[in-house]
N, C-alpha and C positions, 0 to 999 in steps of 0.2 A: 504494500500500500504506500502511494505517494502523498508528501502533504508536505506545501511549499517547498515542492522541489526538492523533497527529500525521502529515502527508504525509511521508513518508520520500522525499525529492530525491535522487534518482540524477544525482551531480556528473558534466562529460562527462569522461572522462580525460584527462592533459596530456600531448601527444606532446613526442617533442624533434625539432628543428627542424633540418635540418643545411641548410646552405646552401653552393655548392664552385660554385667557383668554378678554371678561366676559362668555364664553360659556363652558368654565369649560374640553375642548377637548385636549385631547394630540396625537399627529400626530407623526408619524417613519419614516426618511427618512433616504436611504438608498445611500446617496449619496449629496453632496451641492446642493440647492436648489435654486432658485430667488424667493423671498419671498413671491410675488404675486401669482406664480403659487402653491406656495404649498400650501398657504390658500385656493384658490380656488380649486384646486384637492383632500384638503381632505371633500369638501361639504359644506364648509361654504361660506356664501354669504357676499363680498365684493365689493363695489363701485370701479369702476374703468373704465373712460368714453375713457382716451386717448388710450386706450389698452398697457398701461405699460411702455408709454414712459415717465413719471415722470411729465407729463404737465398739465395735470390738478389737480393733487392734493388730488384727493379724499381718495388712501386709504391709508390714516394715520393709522399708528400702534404706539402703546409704547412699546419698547424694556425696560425690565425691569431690564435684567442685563448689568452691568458698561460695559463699554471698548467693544473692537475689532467691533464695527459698527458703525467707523463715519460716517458722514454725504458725501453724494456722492457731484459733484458741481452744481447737478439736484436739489439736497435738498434744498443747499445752497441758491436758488435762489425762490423756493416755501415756504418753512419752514421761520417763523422768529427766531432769535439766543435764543430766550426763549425758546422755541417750541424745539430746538433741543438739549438744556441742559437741558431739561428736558426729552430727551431719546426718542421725537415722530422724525420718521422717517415717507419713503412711503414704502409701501413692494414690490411695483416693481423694487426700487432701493436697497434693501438689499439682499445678499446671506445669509441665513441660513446654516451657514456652522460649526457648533456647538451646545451643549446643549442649551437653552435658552427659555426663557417665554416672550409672548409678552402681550399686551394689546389691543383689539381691541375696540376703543370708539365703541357708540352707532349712532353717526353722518357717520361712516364707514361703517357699516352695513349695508349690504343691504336688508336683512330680520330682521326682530323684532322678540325679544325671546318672547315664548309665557309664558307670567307672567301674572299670576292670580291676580287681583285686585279686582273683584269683591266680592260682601258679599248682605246678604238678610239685607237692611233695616227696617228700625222698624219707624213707624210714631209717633212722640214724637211733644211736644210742643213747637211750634220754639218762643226764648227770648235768642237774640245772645247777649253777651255782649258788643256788637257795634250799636250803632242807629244812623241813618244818621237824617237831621232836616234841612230843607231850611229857610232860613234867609233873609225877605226886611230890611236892616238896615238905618237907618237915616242915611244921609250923614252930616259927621263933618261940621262945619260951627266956626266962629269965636265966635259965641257965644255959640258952643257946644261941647266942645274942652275935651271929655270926653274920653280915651283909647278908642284903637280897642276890646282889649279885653272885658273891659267893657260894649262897647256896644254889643258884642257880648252875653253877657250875659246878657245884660237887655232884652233885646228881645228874649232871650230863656225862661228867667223866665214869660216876659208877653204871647207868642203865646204857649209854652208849657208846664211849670209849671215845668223846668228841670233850670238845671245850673252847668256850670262847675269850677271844684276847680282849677284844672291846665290846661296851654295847654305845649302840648312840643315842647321842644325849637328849632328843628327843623321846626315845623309847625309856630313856632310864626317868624321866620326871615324870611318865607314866604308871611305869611299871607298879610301885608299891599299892595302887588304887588295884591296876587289876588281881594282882597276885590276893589282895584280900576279901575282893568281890567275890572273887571264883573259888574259894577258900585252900586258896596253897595249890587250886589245880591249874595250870596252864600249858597251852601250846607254847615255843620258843623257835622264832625263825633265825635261822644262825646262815650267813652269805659268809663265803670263800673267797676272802679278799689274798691281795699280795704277803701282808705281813700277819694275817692269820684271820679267825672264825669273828664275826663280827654281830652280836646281835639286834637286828635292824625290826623285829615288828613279837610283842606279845600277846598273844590274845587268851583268854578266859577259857576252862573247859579242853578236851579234844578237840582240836581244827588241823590236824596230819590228812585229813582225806581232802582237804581244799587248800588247793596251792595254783594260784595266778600270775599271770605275769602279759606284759603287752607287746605286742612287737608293731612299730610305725615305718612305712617305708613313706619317707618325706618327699614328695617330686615337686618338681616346681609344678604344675599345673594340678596334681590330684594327691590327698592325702590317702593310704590304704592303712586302716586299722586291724590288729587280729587279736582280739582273747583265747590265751592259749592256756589250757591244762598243763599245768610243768610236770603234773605228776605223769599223766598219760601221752604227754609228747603230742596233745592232738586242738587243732583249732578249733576252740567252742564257736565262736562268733564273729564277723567280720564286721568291717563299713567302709566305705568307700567318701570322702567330702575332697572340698576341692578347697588346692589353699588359698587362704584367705590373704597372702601378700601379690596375690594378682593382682591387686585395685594400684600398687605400685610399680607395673609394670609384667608384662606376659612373658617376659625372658628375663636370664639371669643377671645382664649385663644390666638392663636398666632396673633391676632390684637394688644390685650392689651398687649403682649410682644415686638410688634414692640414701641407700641406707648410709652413705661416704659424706652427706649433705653435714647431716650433722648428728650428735647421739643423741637427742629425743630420736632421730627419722630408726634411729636402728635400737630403738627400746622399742619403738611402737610396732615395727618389724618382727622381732624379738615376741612380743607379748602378745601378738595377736594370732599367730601359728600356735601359740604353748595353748592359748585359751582355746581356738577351735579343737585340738588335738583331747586338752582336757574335757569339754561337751561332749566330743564323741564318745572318748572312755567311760562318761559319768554315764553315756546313753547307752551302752552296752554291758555295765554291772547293773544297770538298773533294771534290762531288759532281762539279765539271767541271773534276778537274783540275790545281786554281790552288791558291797558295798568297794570304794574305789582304795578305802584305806584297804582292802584285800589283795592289795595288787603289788608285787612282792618286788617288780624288776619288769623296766623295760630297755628294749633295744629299740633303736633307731639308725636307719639307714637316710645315708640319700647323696646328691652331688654335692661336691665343697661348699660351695654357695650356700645352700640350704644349710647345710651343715653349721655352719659359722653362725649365719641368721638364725637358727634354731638355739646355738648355744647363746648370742653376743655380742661375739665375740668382733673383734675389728675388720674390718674387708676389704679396708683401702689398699692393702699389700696384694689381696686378690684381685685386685682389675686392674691392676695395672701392672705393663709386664717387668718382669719375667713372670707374674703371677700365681705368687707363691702362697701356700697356706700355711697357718700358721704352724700346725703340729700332724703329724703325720704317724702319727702314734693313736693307740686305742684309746678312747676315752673313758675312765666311772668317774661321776658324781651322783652327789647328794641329787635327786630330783627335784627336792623342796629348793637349792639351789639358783634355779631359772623356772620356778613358779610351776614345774611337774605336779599335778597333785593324785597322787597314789601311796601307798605304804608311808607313815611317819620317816621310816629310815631309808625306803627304797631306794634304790638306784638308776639310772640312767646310765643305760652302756652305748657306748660308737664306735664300729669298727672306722680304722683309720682311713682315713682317704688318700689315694693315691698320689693325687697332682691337683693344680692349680681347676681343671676342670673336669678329673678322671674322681669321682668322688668312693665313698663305700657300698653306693647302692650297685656300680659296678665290681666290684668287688664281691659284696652279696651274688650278685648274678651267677662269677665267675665261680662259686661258693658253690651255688646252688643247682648249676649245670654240670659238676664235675667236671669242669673244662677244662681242669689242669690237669687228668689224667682218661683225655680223650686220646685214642689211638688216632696215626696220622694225622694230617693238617687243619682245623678246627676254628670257625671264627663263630664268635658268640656277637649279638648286634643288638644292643638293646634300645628299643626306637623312642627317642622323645624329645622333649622342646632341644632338648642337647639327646646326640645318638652318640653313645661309647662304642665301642667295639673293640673287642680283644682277638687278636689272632693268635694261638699255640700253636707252634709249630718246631722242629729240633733244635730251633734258636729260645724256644722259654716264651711267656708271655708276653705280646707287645700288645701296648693298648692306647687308645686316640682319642681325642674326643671332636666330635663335628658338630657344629654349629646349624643348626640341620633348622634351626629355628621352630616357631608354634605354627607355622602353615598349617601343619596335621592334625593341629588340634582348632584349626577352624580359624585364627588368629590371621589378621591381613590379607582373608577371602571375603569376596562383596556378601555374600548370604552364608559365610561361614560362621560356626557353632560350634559347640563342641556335642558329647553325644548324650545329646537328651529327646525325650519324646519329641519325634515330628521331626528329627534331624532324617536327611536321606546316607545311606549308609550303604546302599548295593547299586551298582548303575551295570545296565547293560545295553549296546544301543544297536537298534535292527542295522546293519549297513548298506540293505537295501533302501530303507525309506528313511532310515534316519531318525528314526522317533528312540525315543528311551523307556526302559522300562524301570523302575524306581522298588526302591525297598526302602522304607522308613523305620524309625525304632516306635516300637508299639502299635505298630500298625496307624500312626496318627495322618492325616492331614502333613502334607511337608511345608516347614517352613523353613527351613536352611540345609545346609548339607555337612556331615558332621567330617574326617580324617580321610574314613576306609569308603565313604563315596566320592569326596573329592578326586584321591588317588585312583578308584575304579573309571569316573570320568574321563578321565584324562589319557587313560589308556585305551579306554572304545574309543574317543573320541582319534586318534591313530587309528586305532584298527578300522575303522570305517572310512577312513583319509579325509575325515571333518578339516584335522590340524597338519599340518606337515614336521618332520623331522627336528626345524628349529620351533617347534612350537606355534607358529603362526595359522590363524584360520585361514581357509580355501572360499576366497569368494563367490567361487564358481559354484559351489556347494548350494542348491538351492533349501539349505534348512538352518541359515545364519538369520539370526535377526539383532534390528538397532534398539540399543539401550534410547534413553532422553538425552544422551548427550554424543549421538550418532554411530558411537562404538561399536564392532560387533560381539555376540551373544549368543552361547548356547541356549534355549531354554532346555531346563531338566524337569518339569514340572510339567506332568502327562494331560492333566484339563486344559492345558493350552493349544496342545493338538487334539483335544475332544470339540474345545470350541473353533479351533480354526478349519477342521473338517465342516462343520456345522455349517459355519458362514462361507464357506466355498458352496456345499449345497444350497444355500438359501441365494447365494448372489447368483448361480447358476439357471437356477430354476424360480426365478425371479419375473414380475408380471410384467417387468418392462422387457423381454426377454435379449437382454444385451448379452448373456453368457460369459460375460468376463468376470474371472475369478480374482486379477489382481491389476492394481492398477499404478503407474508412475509417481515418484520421489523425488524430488530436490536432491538426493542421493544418484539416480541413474539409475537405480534398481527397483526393483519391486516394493513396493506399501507394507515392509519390512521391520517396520517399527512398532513395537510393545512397553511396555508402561513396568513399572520395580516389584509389581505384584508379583512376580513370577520367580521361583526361586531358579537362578542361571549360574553358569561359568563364564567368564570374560575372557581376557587376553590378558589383563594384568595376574589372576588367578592363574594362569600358565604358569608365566614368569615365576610367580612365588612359589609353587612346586617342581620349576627349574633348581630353582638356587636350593630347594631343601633338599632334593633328592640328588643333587651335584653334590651338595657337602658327604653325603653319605659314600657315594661313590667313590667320592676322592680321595676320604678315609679308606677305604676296601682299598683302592689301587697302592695309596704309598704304603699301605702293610704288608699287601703282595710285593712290593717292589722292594722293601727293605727286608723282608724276608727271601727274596732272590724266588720266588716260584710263581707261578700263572695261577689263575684261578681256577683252571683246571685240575688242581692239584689239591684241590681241598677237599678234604673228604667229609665235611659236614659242615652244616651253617645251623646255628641256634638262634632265631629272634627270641627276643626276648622285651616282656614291657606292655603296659597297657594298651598304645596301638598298635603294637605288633599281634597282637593278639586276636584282633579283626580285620586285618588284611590276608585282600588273596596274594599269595606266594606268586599267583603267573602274574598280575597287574604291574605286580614290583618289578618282575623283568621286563615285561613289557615297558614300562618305560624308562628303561635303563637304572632304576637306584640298582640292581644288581648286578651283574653281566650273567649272560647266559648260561643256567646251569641245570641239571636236572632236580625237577623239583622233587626226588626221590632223595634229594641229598638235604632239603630245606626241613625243619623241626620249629614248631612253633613251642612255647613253654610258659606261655600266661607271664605272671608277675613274678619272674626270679628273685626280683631285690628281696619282693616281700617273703617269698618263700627264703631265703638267705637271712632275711633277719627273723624268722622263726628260729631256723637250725640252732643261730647263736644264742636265744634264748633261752632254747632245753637245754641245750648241752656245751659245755665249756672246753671239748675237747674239738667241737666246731670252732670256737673260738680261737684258741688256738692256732689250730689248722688254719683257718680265714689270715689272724695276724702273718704268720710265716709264708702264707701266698703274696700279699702284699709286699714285701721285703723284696721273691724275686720277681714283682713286676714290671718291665721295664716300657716306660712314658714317651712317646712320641711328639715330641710337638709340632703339628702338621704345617704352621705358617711359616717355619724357616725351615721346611721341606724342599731339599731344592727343586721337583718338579711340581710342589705343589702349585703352582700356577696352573702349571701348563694340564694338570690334569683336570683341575677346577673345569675349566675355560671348557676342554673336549668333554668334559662330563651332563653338561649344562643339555647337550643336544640329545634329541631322541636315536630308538635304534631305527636302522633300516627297516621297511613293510616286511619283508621277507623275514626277520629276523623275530618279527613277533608269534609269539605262542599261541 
């Protein structure tokens, strides 16, 4: 349209952006919002019983940027003043009426993200470092006026041939209340420290048949819980939560750069892991039972990073290089120490971590695949926002760590998620016509696409010759269509071709009988253009499963390469890891993260770390064994690799047609 002489530019509108997190979704609205309803219309499931009138409470959010959303005087009177300076509102009482990132706890939620915790156990010999002991003790008398403690040791050493050096001193300003409640009867849990028996928890009565302990494997993007019987070596109970220092950044690099700000940034890092970690546990002795002071010892796993932020401890040494950590040694503390809350005297153990990015969860793995007495050439891969990878071979264990980023967990994809209800999780795509066929978690409505459909996408989309080798769409392809801001677009979302079948018949057989199904664009192509509703893959989403699944490779190539053998030569590959756990084995080769190999040779194995920090839990002879693996592992650092450029760079591209599976 002209006016005075001029092209009148229709500007595109500016949505606002909302991004909410722990589900990892970013939402477009295209107009101010009531907070409740946008969460709920864009698929996510949120608690909300009064239907929005601010009275019962339920769906708390964390608004994570400062300013422009105070408190309503709805809040004011549900919320307490801590709660709301600390930025939790309800979201039926907020307008979304700007850019913003929220927080949705896990107490909110009304669907559970589907997180993998499981792993194939290995049956080992249970010798927990914790032994419970029932005690009749002599009751004091005027003529027997010999310590509590004392006596308690005399009669460890008469009925069981044991005795302890110390008790601690939490348990000891205890103990004369119980020992007199229970009249002279008690349990005694005595833990096998370095310099001897330590008595860390008393309880009233027989309690030898109940004996707990927790085992955490820490990841940056999902916490895995386990309630483990130390007596029976067997996991009562799990949970899976996601961690709560996501709101600080989805990778480790910009965690550690929050936490280096300054130390409030790395107490509040610090305390907000220890607290979700401790909810869980309180919700899983609650659930079977137990109380959490029952809880005798936990182990914890996870990469350096997490490591450090779980303890405290400093991390400005870790990001910057040579990127060192601080101690490389096993860790026990006090739990009550860093605000643990289980056993008055319990412990917190950490196997050590290898390297500045090679932490103990891989270590756990390596623990828990037996992969240091795998016959022939052996690499263990365990997939996450950072991918380790250990290769054994007649040179000892060498192990990597690649930057493989949170692409796979939905992170810096347009409709990516991670995996919860309505995420798409299977893609398969006809190559004759080009349509998809979808699989969702829970059978829902899709609203985003969660790891292991991203990665399947991307490979039909080759195998149908959608994209070509450097990743680029075929325009020729007539099943590309334009985003709003002209780009091209997979759609993955199948009512898009229910409706576009629809309206071919309907313009076809239409009463003006013009029979034209599609009509010309300012583009040059066909009337090609579709609207954000549609959950899709882009060209930018390429790119980002270029660079993840490049890092991975390029790790596999300089391990082959410094180990002198081809990857012909390996006679076994272990994934390992929450998303490894859901991907197809051919997709991966198919788009080159692996090179070609028989998938007769691929073992998938659930959550190693997490099965890895059970083993060390029961039994202190894993322990052990775990420490002295560490000692001979030897550390790659892949950026002063001399080829590692050059392998980046060729990794980056797809395989040839012919070469796909």
């Amino acid at each position: 349209m002209m006016k005075n002489g001029k092209a009148k530019i229709k500007m595109p509108e500016k949505k606002i952006k909302v991004e909410i997190e722990p589900i990892g979704r970013r939402i477009f609205l295209k107009q101010p919002v009531n907070g409740l309803d946008a969460i709920v219309n864009s698929g996510i499931g949120i608690k909300s019983v009064c239907g929005g009138k601010g009275i019962c409470g339920k769906c708390r959010i964390i608004i994570l940027d400062d300013g422009e959303f105070p408190p309503s005087e709805q809040e004011k009177k549900i919320l307490t003043s801590d709660e709301i300076k600390r930025g939790v509102r309800l979201a039926c009482q907020q307008t979304f009426h700007k850019d913003l990132s929220i927080y949705i706890p896990s107490s909110s939620l009304s669907e559970e993200q589907k997180l993998q915790v499981e792993g194939e156990e290995l049956d080992i010999e249970i010798s927990p470092v914790c032994k419970k002991y029932f005690l009749g003790l002599e009751e004091a008398t005027l003529k027997d006026t010999k310590s509590d403690f004392t006596r308690i040791n005399e009669c460890l050493r008469k009925e069981y041939s044991v005795d302890a050096r110390t008790i601690d001193f939490k348990v000891l300003t205890q103990m004369p209340t119980v020992i007199r409640d229970n009249k002279w009867k008690i349990t005694a849990t005595l833990r096998e420290n370095s310099s001897g028996n330590e008595i860390i928890f008393i309880e009233g009565g027989n309690r030898t048949k109940s004996s707990y302990g927790i085992a955490v494997d820490l990841g940056t993007t999902k916490i895995a819980i386990f309630l483990v019987d130390l007596l029976k070596g067997k996991t009562v109970d799990r949970i899976g939560v996601t961690n709560p220092q996501i709101r600080f950044g989805e990778d480790v690099m910009s965690r550690l750069g929050y936490a280096m700000q300054d130390e409030d940034n790395l107490k509040r890092a610090q305390s907000l892991v220890v607290q979700s970690i401790n909810e869980a546990v309180d919700g899983l002795c609650k659930k079977n039972r137990l109380s959490s002071n029952e809880i005798l010892e936990m182990t914890v796993v996870g990469n350096t990073a997490m490591h450090h932020l779980f303890l405290g401890l400093p991390v400005k040494q870790l990001a910057l290089s040579p990127f060192l950590p601080l101690t490389s040694e096993a860790i026990h503390l006090k739990a009550r120490e860093i605000g643990v809350a289980i056993s008055p005297g319990g412990y917190v153990y950490m196997l050590p971590p290898i390297a500045g990015f090679v932490g103990s969860d891989h270590l756990a793995m390596i623990l828990a695949t037996r992969l240091y007495e795998q016959e022939g050439n052996c690499m263990g891969i365990d997939i996450g926002t950072n991918t380790e990878i250990a290769l054994k071979s007649r040179k000892g264990i060498v192990s990597v760590s690649t930057a493989s980023g949170p692409a796979f967990e939905g992170a810096h994809i347009k409709y990516g998620m991670r995996a919860a209800p309505g995420a798409i999780e299977r893609v398969v795509i006809d190559p004759e016509t080009c349509v998809p066929v979808i699989q969702t978690i829970d059978d829902r409505e899709p609203v985003g696409i969660c790891g292991s459909g991203i990665l399947d996408s991307i490979a039909e989309l080759l195998k149908a010759g959608i994209i070509d080798r450097w990743g680029k769409f075929k325009p020729e392809k007539k099943c590309l269509y334009r985003d709003r801001h002209g780009n091209y677009q997979y759609i993955l979302t199948p009512e898009f071709y229910m409706q576009k079948r629809n309206n071919e018949r309907i313009q076809k057989d239409g009463v003006n009988g013009i029979g034209e199904t599609r009509q010309k664009t300012e583009y040059g192509r066909y009337n090609d253009r579709c609207d954000d509703k549609y959950v899709s893959i882009n060209q930018r989403d390429i790119v980002e499963i270029q660079l993840a699944k490049s890092a991975i490779r390029t790790g596999i190539e300089v391990l082959l390469e410094d180990a002198g053998i081809g990857f012909e030569k390996i006679d076994r590959i272990i994934i390992a890891g929450a998303f490894g756990s859901y991907i197809d084995p051919k997709n991966v080769i198919n788009i080159g993260m692996f090179p070609r190999v028989s998938l007769r040779k691929i073992t998938q194995v659930g959550n190693a770390a997490g099965v890895g920090a059970r083993m060390v839990l029961i039994s202190k002879k894993e322990r052990e064994l775990a420490e002295k693996i560490a000692c001979d592992i030897r550390y790659l650092e892949l950026t002063v690799y001399p080829s590692f450029t050059e392998h980046f760079a060729t990794s980056t591209i797809f395989p040839e047609p012919w070469e796909l599976i």
